[in-house]
N, C-alpha and C positions, 0 to 999 in steps of 0.2 A: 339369817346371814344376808350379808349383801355380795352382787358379785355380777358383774360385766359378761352377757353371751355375745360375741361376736357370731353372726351366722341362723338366720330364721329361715331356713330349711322345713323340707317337711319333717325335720326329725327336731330340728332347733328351735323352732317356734312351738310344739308342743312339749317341747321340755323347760320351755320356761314360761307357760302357763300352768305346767305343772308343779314347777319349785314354788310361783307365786302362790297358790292355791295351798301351795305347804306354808306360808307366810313367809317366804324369801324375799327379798328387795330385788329386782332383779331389771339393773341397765340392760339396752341392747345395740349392738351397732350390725349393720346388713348395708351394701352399699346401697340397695336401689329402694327395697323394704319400707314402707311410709310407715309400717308400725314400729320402726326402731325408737329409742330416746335418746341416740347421741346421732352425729353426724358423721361422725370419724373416731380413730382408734385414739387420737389426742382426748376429743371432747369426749370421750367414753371412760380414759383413765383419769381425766378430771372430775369426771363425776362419783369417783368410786375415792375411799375414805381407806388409808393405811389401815393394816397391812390389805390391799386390795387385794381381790380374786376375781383373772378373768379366764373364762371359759371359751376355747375356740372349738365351735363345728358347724365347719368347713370343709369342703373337699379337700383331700390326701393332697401332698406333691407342691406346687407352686404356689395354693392360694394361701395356704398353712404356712410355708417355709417365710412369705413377705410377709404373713401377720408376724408369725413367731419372730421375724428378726426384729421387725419394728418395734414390737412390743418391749423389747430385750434394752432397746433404746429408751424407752417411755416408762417402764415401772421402778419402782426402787427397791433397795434390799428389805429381803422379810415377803414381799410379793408373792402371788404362787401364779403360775401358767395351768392351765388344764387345757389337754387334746385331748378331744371325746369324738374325733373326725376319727376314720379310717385307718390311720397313718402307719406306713409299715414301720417293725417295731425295731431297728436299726437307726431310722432316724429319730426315732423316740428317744435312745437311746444315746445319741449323738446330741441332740438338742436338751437333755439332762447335763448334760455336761457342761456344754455352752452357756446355760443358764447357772447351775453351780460356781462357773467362772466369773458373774456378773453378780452375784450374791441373790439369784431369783430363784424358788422354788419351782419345779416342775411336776408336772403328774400325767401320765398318760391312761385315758380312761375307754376301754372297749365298749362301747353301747350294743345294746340291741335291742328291738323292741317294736322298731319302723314307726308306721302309720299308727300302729294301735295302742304304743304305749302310754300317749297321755291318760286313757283310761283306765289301762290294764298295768302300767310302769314297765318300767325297763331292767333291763338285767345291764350290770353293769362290774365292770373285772376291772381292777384300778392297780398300775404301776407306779412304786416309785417311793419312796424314805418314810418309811412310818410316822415321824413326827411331823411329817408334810401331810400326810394322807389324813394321818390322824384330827387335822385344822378344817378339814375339808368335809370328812364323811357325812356331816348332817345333809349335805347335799345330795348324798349317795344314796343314803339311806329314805330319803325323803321323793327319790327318782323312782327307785323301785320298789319292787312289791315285796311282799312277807320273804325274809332268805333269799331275794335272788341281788345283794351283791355280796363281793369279796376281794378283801386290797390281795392279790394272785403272787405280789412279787416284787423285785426291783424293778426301777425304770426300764422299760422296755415290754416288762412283764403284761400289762396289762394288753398292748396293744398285737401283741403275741397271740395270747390268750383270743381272743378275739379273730385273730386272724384264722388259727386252729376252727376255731367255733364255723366261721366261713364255709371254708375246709370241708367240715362236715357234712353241714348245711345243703353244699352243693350234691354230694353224694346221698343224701336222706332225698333234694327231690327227685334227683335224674333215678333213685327207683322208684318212685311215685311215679314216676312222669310214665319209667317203661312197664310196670303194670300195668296200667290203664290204657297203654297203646293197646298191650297184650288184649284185654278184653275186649276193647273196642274193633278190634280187628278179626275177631272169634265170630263163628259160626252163629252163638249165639244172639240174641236182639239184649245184652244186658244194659239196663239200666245204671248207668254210671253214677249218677248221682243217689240214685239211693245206695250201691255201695258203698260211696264215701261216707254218705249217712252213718249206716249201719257201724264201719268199722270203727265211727268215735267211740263206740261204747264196749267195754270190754276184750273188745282185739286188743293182740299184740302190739300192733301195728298204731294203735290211734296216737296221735300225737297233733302238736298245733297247727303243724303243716296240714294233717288232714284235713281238719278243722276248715283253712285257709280253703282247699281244693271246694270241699264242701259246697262253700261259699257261692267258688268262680262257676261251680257246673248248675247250681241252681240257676243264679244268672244268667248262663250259655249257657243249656246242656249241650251242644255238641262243637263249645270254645269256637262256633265260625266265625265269629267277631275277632278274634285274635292270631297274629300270624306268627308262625312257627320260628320264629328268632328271639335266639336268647342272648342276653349279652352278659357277660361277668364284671364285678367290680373291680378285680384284680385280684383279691385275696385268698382264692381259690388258685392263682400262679404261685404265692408267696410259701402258699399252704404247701403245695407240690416242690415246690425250690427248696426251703426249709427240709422238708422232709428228704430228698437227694441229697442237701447239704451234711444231713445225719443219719446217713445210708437208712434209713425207717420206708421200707414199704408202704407205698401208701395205692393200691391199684385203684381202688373204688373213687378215691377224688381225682386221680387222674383220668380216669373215664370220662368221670362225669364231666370234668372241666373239657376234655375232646370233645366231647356230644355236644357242650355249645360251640364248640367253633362249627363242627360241621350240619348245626343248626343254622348258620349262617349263607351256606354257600347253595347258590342259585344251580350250580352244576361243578360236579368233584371232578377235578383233574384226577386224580387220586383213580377214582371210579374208572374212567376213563382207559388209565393203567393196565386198571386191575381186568378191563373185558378186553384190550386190544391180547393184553398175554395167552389169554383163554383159550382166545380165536386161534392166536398162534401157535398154542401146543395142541390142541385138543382138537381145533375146528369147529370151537363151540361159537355157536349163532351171536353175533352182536345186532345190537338194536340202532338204526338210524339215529343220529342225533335228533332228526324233526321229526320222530315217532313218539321223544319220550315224554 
């Protein structure tokens, strides 16, 4: 197939090394990118031959919302749109419609896969009209590996899908994360990296993430090169919102999603709180602020 990426990211520029490598034709536009082959979203949708297919990934929110309009302006009917950015899946689902009105096909596609997928491919969840999807999937099927995609649903569905995934993600490291405080904070001298090691093989527990940890502690075993903030994509909010919105329990990702904010903070007012009250029922000792 032939098909326009807007967007060489570190996830966008190995995804279209990798479609090329699958024999795809594959334009690209990035505004600053000197490896693009168009100049702009015009000279991008001229270079692409009815019914065109362009792919946007790009960051969520503003940079999406000015492609997607513009685009909406530029393609003709029979066209398909692909989001394979972030995008929460409301506006996926709003910009399906938008495009339905203008006779342009839309698809919303959850990636995953980061840094490693040009090797290893990508897992990929696709929202949006079967006989849309259906025009498209060689590209899907050609992204990822053996079984890891699936069209998940109606427009919106994919980016959803995805978002859940996040969700998850977030809760699967922050107990990785607090294990490994656990031992490293232990009596014991244990060797943190050869745990990791160890657990890829036959634990319950191994999984890619481990894998990843594996990685970062051989590199650093005692992570001093790296400072203790974490920062979230957002999708781990949407994951929590969603699930209040559908009264569904969710404690574990909302934890994990606290744990990085208060990864963040140099000194907790919060904290602060919680020892003046102490002091003041109990008479329990607080600590100088220039002690701690």
């Amino acid at each position: 197939m032939k098909l326009g990426m807007v967007g060489l990211g570190r996830m966008g520029g190995s995804m279209v090394e990798r479609l090329r490598r699958a024999g795809h034709v594959v334009e690209t536009y990035a505004r600053t990118d000197p490896a693009r082959t168009a100049t702009s979203l015009i000279d991008l949708v001229e270079k692409l031959e009815q019914p065109r297919v362009v792919w946007l990934m790009i960051p969520a929110g503003e940079a999406t919302e000015h492609a997607f309009t513009e685009l909406l302006e530029l393609l003709e009917e029979g066209d398909i749109i692909i989001d394979g950015g972030n995008s929460h899946f409301t506006d996926s689902k709003r910009r399906a419609e938008l495009a339905e009105k203008a006779g342009i096909n839309f698809v919303d596609a959850g990636v995953s896969g980061g840094v490693w997928g040009l090797e290893n491919g990508y897992c990929v969840m696709v929202g949006g009209k079967p006989e849309t999807v259906s025009r498209v999937e060689p590209l899907f099927f050609d992204l990822a590996p053996k079984d890891g995609y699936a069209h998940v649903g109606a427009s919106g569905a994919g980016h959803f899908t995805k978002m859940v995934h996040n969700g998850i993600e977030y809760g699967m490291m922050q107990s990785f994360a607090e294990g490994f405080e656990i031992m490293q904070a232990s009596e014991f001298e244990i060797d943190l990296h050869s745990v990791a090691s160890i657990w890829r093989y036959g634990s319950v527990v191994r999984s890619w993430l481990l894998e990843l940890l594996e990685i970062a502690l051989k590199e650093d075993p005692g992570l001093a090169s790296i400072a203790g903030y974490v920062d979230d994509s957002g999708e781990g909010r949407w994951s929590l919102l969603a699930a209040i919105d559908e009264s569904v329990p969710a404690p574990i990702i909302a934890n994990s999603l606290f744990a990085r904010f208060a990864s963040r903070q140099d000194e907790s007012f919060a904290a602060k709180v919680n020892a003046a009250l102490r002091n003041q029922f109990g008479g329990h000792a607080v600590k100088p602020a220039d002690e701690k």
